[in-house]
N, CA, C and O of each residue as an XYZ file, in Angstrom:
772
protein
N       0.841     -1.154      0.000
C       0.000      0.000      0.000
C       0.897      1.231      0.000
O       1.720      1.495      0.876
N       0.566      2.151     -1.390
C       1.421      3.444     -1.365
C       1.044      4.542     -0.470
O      -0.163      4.785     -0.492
N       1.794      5.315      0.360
C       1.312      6.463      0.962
C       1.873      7.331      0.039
O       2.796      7.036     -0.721
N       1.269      8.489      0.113
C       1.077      9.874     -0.747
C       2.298     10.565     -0.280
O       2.363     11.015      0.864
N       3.046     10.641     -0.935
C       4.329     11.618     -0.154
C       3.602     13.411      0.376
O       3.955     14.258      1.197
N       2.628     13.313     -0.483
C       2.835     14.926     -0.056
C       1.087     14.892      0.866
O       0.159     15.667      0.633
N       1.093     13.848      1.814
C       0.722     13.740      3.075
C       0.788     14.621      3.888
O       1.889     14.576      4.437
N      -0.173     15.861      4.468
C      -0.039     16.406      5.405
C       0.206     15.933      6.686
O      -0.534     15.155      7.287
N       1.575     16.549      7.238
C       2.252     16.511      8.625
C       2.113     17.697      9.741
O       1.991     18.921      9.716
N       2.189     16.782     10.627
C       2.332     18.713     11.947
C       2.995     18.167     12.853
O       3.293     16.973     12.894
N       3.315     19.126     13.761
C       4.803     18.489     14.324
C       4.496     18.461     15.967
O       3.808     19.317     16.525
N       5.043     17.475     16.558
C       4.499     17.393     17.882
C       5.226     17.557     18.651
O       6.299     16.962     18.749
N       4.739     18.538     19.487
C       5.280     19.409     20.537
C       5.751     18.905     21.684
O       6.364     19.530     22.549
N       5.357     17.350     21.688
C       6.381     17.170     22.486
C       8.126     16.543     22.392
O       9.074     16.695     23.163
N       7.986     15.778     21.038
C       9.400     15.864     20.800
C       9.963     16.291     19.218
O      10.972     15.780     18.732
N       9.007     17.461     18.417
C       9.104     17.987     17.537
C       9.438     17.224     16.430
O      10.325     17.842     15.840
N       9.152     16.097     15.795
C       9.060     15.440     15.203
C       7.899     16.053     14.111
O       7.056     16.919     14.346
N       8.079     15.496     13.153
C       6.983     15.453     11.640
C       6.210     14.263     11.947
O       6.854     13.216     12.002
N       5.000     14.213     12.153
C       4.168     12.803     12.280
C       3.149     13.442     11.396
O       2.976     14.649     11.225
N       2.356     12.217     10.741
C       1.459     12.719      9.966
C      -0.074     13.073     10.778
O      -0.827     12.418     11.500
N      -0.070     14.459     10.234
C      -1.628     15.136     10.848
C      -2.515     13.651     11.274
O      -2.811     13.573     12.466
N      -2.877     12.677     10.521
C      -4.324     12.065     10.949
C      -4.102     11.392     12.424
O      -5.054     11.108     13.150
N      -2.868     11.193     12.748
C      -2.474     10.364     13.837
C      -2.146     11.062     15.092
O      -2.302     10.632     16.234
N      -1.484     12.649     14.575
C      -1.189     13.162     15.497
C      -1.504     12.952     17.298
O      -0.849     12.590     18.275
N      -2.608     13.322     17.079
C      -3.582     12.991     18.606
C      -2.999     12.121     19.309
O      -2.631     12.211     20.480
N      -2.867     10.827     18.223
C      -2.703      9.532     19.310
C      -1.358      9.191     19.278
O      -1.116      8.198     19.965
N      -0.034      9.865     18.496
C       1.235      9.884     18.670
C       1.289     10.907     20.085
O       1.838     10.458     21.091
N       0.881     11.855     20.097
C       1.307     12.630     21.393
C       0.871     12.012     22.511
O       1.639     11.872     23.462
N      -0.357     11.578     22.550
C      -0.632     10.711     23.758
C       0.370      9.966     24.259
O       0.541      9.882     25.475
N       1.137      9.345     23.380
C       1.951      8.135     23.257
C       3.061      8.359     23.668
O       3.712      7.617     24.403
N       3.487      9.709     23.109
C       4.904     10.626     23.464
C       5.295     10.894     24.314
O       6.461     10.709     24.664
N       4.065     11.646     25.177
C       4.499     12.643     26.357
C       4.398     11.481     27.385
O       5.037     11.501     28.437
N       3.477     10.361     26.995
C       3.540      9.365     28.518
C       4.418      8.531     28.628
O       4.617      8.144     29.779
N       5.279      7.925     27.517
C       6.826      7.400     27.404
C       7.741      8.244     27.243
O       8.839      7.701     27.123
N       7.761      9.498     27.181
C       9.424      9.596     26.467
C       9.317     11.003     27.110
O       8.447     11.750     27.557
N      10.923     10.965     26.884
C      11.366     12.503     27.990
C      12.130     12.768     27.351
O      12.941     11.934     26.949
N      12.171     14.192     26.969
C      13.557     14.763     26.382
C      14.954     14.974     26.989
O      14.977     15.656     28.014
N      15.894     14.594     26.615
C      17.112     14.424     27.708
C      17.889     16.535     28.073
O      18.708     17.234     27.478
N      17.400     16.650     28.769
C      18.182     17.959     28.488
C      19.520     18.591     28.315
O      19.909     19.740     28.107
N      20.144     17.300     28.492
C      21.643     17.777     27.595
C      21.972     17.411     26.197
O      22.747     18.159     25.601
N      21.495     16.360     25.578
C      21.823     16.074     24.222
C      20.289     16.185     23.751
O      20.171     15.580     22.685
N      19.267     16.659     24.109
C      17.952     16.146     23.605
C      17.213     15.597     22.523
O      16.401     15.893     21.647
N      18.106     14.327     23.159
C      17.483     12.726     22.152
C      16.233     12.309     23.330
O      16.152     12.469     24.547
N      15.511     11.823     22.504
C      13.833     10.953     23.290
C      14.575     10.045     24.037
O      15.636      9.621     23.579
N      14.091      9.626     25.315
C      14.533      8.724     25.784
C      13.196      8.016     26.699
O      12.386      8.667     27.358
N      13.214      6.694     26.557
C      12.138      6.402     27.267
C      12.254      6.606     28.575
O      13.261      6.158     29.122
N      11.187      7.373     29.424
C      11.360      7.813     30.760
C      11.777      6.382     31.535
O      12.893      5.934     31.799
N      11.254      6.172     31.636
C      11.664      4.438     32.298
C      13.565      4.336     32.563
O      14.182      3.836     33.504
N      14.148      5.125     31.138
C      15.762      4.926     31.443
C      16.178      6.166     31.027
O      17.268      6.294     30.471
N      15.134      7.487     31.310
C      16.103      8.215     31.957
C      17.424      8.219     32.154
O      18.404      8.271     31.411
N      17.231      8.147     33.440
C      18.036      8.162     34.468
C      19.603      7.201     34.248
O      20.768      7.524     34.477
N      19.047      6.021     33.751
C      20.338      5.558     33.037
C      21.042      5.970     31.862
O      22.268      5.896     31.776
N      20.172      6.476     30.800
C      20.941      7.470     29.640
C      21.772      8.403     30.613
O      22.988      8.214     30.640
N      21.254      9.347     31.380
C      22.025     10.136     31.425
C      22.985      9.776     32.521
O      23.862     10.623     32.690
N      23.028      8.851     33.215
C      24.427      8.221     33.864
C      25.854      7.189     33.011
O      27.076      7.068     33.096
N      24.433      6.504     32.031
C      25.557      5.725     30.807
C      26.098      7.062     30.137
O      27.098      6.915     29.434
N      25.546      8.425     30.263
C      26.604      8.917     28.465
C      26.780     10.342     29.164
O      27.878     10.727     28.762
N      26.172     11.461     30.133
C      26.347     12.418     30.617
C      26.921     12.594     31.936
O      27.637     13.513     32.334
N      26.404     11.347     32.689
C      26.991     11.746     34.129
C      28.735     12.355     34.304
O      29.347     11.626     33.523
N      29.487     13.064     34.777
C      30.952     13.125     34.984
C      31.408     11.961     35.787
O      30.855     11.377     36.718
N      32.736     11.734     35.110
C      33.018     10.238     35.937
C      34.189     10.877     36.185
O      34.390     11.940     35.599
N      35.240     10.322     37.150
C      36.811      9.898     37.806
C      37.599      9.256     36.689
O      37.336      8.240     36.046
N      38.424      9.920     36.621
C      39.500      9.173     35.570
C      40.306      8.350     36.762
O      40.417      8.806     37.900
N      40.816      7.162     36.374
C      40.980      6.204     37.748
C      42.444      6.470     37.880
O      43.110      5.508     38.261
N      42.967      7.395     37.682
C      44.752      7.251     37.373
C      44.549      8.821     38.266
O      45.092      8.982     39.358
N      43.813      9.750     37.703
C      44.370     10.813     38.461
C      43.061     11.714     40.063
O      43.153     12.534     40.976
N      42.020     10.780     39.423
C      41.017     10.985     39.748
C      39.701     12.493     39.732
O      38.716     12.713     40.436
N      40.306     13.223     38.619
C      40.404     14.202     38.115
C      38.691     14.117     37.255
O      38.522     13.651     36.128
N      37.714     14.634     38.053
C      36.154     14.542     37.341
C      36.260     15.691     35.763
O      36.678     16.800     35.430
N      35.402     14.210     35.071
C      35.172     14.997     33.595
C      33.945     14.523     32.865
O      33.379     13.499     33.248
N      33.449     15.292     31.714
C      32.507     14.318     31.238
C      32.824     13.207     30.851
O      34.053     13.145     30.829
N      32.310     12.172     30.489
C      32.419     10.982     29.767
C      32.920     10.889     28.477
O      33.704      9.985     28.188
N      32.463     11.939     27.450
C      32.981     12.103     25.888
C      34.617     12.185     26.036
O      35.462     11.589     25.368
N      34.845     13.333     27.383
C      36.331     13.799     26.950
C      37.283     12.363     27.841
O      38.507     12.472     27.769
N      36.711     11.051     28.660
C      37.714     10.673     29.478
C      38.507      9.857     28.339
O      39.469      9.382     28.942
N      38.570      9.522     27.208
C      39.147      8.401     26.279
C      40.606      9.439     26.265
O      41.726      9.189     26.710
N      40.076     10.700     25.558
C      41.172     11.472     25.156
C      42.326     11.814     26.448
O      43.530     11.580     26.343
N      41.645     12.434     27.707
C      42.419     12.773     29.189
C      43.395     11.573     29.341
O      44.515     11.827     29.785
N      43.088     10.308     29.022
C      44.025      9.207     29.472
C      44.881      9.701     28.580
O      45.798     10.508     28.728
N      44.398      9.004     27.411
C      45.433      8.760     26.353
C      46.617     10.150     26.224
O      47.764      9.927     25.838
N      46.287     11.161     26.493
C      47.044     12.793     26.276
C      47.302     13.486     26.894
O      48.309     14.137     26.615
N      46.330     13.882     28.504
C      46.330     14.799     29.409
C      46.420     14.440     30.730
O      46.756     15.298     31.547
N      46.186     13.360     31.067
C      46.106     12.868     32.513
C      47.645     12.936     32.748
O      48.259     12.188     31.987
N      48.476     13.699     33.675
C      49.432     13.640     34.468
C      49.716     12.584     34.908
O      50.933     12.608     35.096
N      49.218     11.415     35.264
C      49.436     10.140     36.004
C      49.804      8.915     35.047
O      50.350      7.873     35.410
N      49.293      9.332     33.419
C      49.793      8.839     32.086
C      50.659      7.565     32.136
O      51.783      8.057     32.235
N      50.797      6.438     32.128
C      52.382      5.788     31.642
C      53.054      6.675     30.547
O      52.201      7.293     29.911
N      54.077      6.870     30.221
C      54.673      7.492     29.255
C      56.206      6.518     29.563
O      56.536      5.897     30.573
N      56.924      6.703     28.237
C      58.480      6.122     28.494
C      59.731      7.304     28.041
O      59.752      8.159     27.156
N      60.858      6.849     29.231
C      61.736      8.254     28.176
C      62.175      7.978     27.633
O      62.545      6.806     27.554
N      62.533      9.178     26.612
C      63.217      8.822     25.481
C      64.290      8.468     25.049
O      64.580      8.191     23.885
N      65.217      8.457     26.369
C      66.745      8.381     26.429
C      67.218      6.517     26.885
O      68.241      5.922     26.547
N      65.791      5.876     27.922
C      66.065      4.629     28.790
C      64.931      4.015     27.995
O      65.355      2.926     27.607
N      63.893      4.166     27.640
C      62.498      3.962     27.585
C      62.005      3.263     28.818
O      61.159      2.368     28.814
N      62.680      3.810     29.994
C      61.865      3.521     31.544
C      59.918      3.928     31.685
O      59.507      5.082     31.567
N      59.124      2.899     31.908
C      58.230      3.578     32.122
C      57.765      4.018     33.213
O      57.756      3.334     34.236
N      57.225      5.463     33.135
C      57.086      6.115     34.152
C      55.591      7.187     34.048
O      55.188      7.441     32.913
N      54.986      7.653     35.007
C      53.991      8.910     35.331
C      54.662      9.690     34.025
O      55.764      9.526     33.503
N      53.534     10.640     33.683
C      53.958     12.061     32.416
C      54.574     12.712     33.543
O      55.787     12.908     33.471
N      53.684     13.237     35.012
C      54.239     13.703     35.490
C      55.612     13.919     36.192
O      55.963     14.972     36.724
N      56.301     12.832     36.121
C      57.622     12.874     36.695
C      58.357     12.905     35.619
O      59.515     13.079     35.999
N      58.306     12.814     34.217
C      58.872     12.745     32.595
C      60.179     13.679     32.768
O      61.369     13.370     32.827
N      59.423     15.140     32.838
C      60.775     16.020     32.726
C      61.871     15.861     33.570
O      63.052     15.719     33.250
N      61.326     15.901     34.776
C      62.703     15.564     35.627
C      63.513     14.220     35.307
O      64.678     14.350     34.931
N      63.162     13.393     35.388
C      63.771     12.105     35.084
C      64.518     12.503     33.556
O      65.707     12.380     33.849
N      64.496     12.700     32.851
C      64.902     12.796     31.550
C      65.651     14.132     31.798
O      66.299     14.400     30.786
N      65.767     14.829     32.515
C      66.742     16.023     32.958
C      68.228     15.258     33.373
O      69.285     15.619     32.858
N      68.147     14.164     34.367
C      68.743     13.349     34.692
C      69.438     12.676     33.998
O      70.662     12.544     34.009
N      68.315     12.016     33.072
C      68.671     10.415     31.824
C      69.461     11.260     31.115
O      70.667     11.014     31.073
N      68.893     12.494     30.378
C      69.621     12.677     29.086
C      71.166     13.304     29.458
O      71.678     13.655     28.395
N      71.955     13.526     30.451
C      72.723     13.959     30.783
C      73.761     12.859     30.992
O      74.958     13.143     31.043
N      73.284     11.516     31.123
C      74.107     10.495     31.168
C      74.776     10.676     29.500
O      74.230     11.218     28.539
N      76.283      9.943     29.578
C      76.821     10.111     28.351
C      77.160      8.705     27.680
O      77.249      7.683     28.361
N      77.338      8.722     26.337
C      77.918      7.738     25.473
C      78.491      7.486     24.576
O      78.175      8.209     23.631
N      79.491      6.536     24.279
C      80.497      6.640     23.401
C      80.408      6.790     21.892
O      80.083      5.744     21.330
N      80.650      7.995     20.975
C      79.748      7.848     19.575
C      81.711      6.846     19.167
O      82.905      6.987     19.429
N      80.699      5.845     18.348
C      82.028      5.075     17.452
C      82.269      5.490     16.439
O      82.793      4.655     15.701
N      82.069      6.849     15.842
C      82.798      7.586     14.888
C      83.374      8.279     15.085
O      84.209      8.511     14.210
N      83.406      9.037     16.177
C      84.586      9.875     16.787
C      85.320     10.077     17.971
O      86.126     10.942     18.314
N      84.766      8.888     18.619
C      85.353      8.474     19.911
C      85.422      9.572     21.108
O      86.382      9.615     21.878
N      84.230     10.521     21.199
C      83.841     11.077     22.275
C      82.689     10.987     22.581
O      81.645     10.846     21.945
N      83.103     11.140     24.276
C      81.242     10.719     24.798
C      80.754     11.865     24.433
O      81.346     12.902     24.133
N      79.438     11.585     24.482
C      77.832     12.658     23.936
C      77.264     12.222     24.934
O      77.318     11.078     25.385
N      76.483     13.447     25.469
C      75.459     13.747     26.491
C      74.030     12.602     25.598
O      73.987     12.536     24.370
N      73.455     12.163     26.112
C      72.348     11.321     25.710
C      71.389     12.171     24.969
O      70.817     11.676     23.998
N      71.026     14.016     25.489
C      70.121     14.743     24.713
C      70.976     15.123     23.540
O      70.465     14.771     22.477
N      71.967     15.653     23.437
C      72.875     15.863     22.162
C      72.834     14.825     20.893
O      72.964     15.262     19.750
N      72.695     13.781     21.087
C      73.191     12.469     20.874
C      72.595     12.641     19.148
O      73.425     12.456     18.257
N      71.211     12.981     18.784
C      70.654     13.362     17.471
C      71.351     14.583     17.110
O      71.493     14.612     15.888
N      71.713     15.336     17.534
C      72.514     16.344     16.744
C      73.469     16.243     16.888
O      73.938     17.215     16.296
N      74.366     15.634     17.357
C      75.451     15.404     17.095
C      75.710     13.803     15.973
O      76.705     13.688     15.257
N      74.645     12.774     16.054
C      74.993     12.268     15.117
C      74.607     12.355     13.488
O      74.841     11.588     12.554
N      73.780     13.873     13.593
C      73.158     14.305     11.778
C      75.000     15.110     11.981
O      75.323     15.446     10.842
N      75.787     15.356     12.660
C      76.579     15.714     12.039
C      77.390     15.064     12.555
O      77.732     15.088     11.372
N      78.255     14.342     13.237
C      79.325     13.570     13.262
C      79.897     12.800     12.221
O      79.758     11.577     12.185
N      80.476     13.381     11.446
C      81.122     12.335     10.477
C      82.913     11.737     10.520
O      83.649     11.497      9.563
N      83.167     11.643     11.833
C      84.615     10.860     11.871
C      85.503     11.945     11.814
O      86.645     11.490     11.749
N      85.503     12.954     11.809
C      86.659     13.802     11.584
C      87.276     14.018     12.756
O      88.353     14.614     12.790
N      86.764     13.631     13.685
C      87.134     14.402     15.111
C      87.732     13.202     15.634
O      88.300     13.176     16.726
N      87.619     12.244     14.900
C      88.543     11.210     15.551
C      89.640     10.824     14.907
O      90.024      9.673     15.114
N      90.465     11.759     13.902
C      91.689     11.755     13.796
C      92.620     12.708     14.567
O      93.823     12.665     14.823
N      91.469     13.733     14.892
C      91.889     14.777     16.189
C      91.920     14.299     17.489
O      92.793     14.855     18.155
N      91.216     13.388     18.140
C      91.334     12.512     19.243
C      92.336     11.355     19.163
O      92.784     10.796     20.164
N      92.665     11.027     17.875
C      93.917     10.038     17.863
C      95.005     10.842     17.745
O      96.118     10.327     17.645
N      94.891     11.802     17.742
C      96.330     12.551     17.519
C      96.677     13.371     18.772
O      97.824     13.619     19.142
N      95.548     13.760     19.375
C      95.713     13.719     20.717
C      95.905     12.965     21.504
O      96.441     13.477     22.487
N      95.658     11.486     21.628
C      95.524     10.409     22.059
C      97.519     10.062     22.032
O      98.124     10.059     23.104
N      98.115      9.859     20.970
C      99.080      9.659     20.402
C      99.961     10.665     21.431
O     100.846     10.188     22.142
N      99.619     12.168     21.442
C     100.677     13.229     22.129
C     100.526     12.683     23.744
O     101.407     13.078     24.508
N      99.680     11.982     24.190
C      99.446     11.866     25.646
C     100.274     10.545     25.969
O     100.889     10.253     26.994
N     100.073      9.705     24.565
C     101.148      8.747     25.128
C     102.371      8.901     25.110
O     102.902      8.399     26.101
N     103.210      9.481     24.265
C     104.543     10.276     23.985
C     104.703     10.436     25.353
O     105.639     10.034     26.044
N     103.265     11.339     25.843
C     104.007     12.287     27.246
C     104.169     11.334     28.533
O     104.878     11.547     29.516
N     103.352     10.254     28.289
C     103.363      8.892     29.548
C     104.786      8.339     29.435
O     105.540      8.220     30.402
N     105.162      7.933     27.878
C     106.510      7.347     27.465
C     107.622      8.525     28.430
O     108.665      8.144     28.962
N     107.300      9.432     28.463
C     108.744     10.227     28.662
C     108.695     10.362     30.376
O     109.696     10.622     31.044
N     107.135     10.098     31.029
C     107.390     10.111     32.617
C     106.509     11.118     32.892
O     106.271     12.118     32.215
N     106.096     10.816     33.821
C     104.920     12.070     34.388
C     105.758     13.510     35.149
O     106.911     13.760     35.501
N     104.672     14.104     35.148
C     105.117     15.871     35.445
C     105.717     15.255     37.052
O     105.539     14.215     37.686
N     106.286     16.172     37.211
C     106.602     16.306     38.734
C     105.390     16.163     40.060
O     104.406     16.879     39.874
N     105.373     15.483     41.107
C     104.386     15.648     41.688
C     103.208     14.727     41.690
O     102.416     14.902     42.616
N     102.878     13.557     40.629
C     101.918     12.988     39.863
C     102.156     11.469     39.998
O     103.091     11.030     39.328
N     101.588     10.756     40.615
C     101.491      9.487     40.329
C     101.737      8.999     38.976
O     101.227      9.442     37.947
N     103.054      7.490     39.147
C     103.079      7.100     37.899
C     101.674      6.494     37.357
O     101.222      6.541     36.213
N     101.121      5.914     38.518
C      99.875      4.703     37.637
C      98.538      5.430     38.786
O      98.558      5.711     39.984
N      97.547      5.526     37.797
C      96.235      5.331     39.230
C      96.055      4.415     39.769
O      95.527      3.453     39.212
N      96.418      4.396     40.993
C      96.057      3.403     41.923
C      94.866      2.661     41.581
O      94.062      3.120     40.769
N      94.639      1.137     42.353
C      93.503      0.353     42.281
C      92.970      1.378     43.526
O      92.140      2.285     43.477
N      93.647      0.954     44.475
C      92.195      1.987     45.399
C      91.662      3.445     45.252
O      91.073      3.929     46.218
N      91.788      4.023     44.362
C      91.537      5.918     44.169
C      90.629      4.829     42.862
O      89.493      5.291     42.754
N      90.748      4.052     42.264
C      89.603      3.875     41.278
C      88.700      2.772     41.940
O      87.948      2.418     41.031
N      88.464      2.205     42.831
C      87.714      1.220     43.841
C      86.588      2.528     44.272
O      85.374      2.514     44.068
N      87.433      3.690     44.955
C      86.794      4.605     46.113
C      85.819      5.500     44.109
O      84.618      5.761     44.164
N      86.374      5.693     43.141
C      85.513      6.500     42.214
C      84.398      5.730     42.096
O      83.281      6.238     42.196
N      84.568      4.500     41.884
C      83.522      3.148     41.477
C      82.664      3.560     42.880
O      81.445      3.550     42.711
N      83.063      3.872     44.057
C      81.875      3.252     45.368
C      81.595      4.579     44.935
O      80.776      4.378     44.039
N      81.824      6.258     45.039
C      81.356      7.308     45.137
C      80.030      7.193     44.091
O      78.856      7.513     44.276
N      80.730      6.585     42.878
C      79.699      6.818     41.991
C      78.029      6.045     41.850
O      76.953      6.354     41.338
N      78.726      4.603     42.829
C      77.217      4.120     43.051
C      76.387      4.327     44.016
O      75.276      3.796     44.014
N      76.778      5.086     44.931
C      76.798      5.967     45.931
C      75.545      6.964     45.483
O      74.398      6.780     45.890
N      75.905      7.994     44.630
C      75.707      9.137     43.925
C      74.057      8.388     43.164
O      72.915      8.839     43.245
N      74.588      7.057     42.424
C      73.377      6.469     41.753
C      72.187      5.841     42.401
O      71.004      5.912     42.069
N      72.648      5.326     43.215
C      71.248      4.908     44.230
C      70.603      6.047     45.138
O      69.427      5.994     45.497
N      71.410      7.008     45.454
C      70.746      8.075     46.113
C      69.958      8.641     44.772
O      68.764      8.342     44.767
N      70.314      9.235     43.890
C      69.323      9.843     43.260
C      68.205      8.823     42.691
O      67.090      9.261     42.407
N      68.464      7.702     42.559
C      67.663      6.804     42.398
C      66.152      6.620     43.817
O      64.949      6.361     43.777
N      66.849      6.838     44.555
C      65.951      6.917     45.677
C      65.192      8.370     46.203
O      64.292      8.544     47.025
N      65.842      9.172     45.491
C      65.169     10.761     45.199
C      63.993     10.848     44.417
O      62.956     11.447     44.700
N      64.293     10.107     43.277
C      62.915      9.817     42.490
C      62.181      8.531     42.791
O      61.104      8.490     42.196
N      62.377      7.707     43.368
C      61.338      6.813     43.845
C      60.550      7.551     45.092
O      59.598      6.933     45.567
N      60.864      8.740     45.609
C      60.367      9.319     47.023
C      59.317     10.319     46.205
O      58.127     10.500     46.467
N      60.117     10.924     45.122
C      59.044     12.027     44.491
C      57.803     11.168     43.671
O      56.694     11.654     43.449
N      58.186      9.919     43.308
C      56.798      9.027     42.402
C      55.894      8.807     43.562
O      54.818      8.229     43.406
């Protein structure tokens, strides 16, 4: 059975819809005693779940990491981008850690150094990309040639005043200072997490 497209409609006031004029009457009846307009997104909702629409999709919830109340639309994005409490890894260890503790720790990390094998000087860990778009070996015929004048100067005997050899114990006591130095700050940032 064809209906007439150009069917007179009127629109019902209670959830502004186009229903066709002959029915009207008994669509609004129907309307206003099931359905409620939601007043924040105002989609129909059957009164009956209310109350659960707007706890499933409007209520503000706790993001469980920082506990930081938001609507529901924005909590996907707050994890994934904005929540301070974040996993994130650095870029220097890929330790994972809070966003919030990121900078400091990586103030730390990137300051540790390492040996580039093209020119045989350590690089600070943040340097490490700019110095290797330009490191191309040159500096390590300048470090071997320095390298070379220091042994000359060992061959001929140390300055006046100067130990011939470093002792095992002055490099025992650098080794303890330095793990010393590493577990304390290590335990600086386990106090601030």
């Amino acid at each position: 059975m064809a209906v007439a497209s150009d069917q007179a409609t009127s629109i019902c006031s209670h959830c502004d819809r186009a229903i066709p004029s002959t029915i009207i009457d008994l669509h609004f009846a129907h309307c206003s005693r099931n359905l409620e307009k939601c007043k924040i997104c105002e989609d129909m909702v059957p009164k009956k779940f209310a109350e659960e629409h707007f706890l499933s999709t409007h209520a503000p919830v706790a993001c469980s990491l920082c506990s930081e109340t938001m609507q529901r639309e924005i909590l996907a994005v707050h994890k994934g981008e904005n929540c301070p409490k974040r996993i994130v890894t650095c870029d220097y260890c890929e330790f994972p850690l809070p966003a919030i503790d990121l900078f400091d720790h990586q103030e730390v990390c990137g300051n540790r150094t390492e040996l580039c094998h093209l020119c045989s000087r350590y690089i600070r860990l943040q340097e490490r990309d700019v110095h290797e778009s330009r490191c191309n070996g040159i500096i390590s015929n300048v470090a071997e040639s320095s390298r070379n004048t220091h042994a000359a100067e060992r061959d001929r005997g140390p300055p006046r005043g100067q130990p011939q050899e470093f002792s095992k114990n002055r490099l025992l006591f650098t080794i303890a200072i330095t793990g010393i130095s590493v577990l304390l700050g290590s335990l600086l940032f386990q106090r601030k997490v």
